[in-house]
C-alpha positions in Angstrom: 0.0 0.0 0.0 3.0 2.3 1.0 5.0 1.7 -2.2 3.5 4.6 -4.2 4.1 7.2 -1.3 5.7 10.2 -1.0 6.1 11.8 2.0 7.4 15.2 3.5 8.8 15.7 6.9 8.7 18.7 8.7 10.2 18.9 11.8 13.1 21.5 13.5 14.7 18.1 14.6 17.8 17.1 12.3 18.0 13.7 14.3 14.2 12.9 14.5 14.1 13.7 10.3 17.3 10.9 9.9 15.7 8.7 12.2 12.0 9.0 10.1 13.5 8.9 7.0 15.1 5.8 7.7 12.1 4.2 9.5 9.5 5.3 6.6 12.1 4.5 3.7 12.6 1.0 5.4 8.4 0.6 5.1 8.4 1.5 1.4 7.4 5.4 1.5 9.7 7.6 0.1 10.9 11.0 1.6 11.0 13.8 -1.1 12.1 16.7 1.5 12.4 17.7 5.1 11.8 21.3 6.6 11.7 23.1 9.7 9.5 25.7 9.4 6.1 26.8 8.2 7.8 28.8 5.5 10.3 26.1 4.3 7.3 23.1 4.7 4.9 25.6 1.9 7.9 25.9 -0.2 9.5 22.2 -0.2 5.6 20.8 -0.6 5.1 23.1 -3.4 8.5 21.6 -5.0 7.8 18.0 -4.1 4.0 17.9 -4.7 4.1 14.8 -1.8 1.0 12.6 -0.6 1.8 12.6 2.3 3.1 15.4 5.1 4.4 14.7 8.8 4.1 17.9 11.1 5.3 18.0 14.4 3.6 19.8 16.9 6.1 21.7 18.2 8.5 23.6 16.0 10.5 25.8 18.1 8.5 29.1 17.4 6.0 27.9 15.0 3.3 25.8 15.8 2.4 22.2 13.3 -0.9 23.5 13.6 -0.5 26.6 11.6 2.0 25.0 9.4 -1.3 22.2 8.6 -3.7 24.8 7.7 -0.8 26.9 5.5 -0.3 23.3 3.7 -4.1 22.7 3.3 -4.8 26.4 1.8 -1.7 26.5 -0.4 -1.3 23.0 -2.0 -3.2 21.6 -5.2 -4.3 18.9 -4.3 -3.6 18.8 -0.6 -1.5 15.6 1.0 -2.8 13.9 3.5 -1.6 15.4 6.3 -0.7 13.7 9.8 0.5 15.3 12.8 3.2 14.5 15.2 4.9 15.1 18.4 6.8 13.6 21.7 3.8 14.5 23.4 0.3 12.0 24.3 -2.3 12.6 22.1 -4.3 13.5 24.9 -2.6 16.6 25.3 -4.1 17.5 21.7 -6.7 15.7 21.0 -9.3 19.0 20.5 -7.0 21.2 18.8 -5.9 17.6 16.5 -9.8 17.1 15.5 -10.7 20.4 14.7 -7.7 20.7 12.3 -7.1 19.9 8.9 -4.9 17.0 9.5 -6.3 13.8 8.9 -5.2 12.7 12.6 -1.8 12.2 14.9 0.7 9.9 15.4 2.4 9.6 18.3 7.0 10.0 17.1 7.9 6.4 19.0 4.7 4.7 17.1 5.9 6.3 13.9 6.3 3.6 11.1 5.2 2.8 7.3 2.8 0.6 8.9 1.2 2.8 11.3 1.1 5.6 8.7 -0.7 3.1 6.4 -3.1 1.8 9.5 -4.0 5.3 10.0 -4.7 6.4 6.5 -6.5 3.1 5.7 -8.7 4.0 9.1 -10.1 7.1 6.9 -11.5 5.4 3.9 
């Protein structure tokens, strides 16, 4: 199911990026780009056109929230977008649903697999 992915990373972690790449690669999804802010996430999706974009929650200054709804009003058509973070989901479950991600993952559950479980949970 993964095979034909592409997927976008954006987090302000340079080791968490290596380590996703590698798990997500392993699983069959490829990584077309990685960015750290909501500027750089716009711009690389724009380049990469992906399916798929990882956000974690926090980015330093920036929040994955706003960098969700920047993706979902800028791209054409818009990746399915999943958000991520060291945190329980608890913490963000409300501010999770009423966004325009298509749910959360938490960074140590983070796999092809659980990508795929979670996007296969939508249709």
């Amino acid at each position: 199911m993964s095979s034909a992915r592409s997927c976008l990373i954006v987090d302000d972690s340079d080791a968490f990026c290596v380590a996703a790449r590698r798990v997500l690669e392993a699983g069959g999804i490829t990584v077309v780009g990685t960015a750290s802010t909501l500027a750089g996430a716009v711009e690389t999706a724009d380049l990469v056109h992906p399916d798929l974009v990882l956000v974690d929650i926090d980015l330093g200054d920036e929040s994955g929230f706003d960098v969700v709804e920047a993706l979902h009003a800028a791209s054409a058509p818009v990746p399915a977008i999943i958000l991520v973070s060291t945190h329980d989901a608890d913490d963000f479950a409300d501010l999770v649903e009423s966004s325009s991600a298509i749910g959360f993952l938490p960074k140590f559950e983070l796999s092809a697999a659980s990508v795929d479980a979670l996007l296969a949970s939508l249709t």
